[in-house]
C-alpha positions as CSV (number, residue, x, y, z in Angstrom):
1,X,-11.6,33.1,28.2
2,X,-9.4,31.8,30.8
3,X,-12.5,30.6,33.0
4,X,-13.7,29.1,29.9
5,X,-10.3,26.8,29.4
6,X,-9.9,26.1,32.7
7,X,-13.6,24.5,32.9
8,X,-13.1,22.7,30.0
9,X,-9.6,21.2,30.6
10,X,-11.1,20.3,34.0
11,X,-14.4,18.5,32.2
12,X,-11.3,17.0,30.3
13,X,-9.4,15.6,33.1
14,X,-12.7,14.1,34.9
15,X,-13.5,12.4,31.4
16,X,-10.3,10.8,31.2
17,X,-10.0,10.1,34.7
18,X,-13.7,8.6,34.1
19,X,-12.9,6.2,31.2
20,X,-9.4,5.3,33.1
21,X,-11.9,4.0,36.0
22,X,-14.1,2.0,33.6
23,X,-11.2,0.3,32.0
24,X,-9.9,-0.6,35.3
25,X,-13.3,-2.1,36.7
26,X,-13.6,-4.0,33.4
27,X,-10.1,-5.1,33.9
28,X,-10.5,-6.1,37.1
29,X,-14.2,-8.3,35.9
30,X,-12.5,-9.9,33.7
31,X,-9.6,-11.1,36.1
32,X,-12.1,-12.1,38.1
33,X,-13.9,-14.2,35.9
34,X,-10.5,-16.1,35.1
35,X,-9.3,-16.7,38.1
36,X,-13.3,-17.9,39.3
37,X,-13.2,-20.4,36.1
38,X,-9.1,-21.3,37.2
39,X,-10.5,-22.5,41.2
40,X,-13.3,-23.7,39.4
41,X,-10.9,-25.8,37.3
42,X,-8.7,-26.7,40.0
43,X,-11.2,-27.6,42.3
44,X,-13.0,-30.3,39.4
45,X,-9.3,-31.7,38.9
46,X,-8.8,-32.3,42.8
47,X,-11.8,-33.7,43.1
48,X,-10.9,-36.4,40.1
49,X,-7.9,-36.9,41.4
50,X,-8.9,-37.7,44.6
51,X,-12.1,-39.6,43.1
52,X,-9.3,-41.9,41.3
53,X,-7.4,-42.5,44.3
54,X,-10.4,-43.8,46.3
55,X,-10.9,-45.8,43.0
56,X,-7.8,-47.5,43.2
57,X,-7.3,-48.1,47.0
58,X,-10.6,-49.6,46.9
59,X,-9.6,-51.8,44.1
60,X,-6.2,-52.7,45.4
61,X,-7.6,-53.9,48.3
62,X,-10.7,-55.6,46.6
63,X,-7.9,-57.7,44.4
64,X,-5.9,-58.1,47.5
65,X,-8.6,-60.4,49.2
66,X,-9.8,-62.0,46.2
67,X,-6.0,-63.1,45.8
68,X,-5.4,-64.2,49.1
C-alpha cells in the first residue's frame, strides 16, 4: 500500500510539474509574440519617422532655392 501511494503521488508530482512546464512555454510564446509585433511596430514607426524627415529636408531645401 505504501509502494502504491508513493508511485502515485510521484505520477502526481510529474503531472503537475508537466502542466507547470506547458504553461510556462505558452507563456513564454505568447511573450514572444508581443514583444515580435512591439519591434515590429517600432521598427514601421522609425522608419515613418525617418521617411518624414527626409520628406521635409528635401522640401525645405526644394522651397529654399525656389525662393531665392
Amino acid at each position: 500500500m505504501r509502494l502504491y501511494r508513493r508511485e502515485k503521488t510521484d505520477f502526481l508530482f510529474e503531472e503537475a510539474a508537466l502542466k507547470s512546464q506547458r504553461l510556462r512555454n505558452f507563456k513564454n510564446e505568447a511573450l514572444n509574440q508581443e514583444t515580435t509585433k512591439f519591434s515590429e511596430f517600432c521598427f514601421q514607426t522609425t522608419s515613418l519617422a525617418t521617411n518624414l524627415i527626409t520628406l521635409f529636408l528635401i522640401s525645405r531645401v526644394f522651397f529654399f532655392n525656389i525662393g531665392n
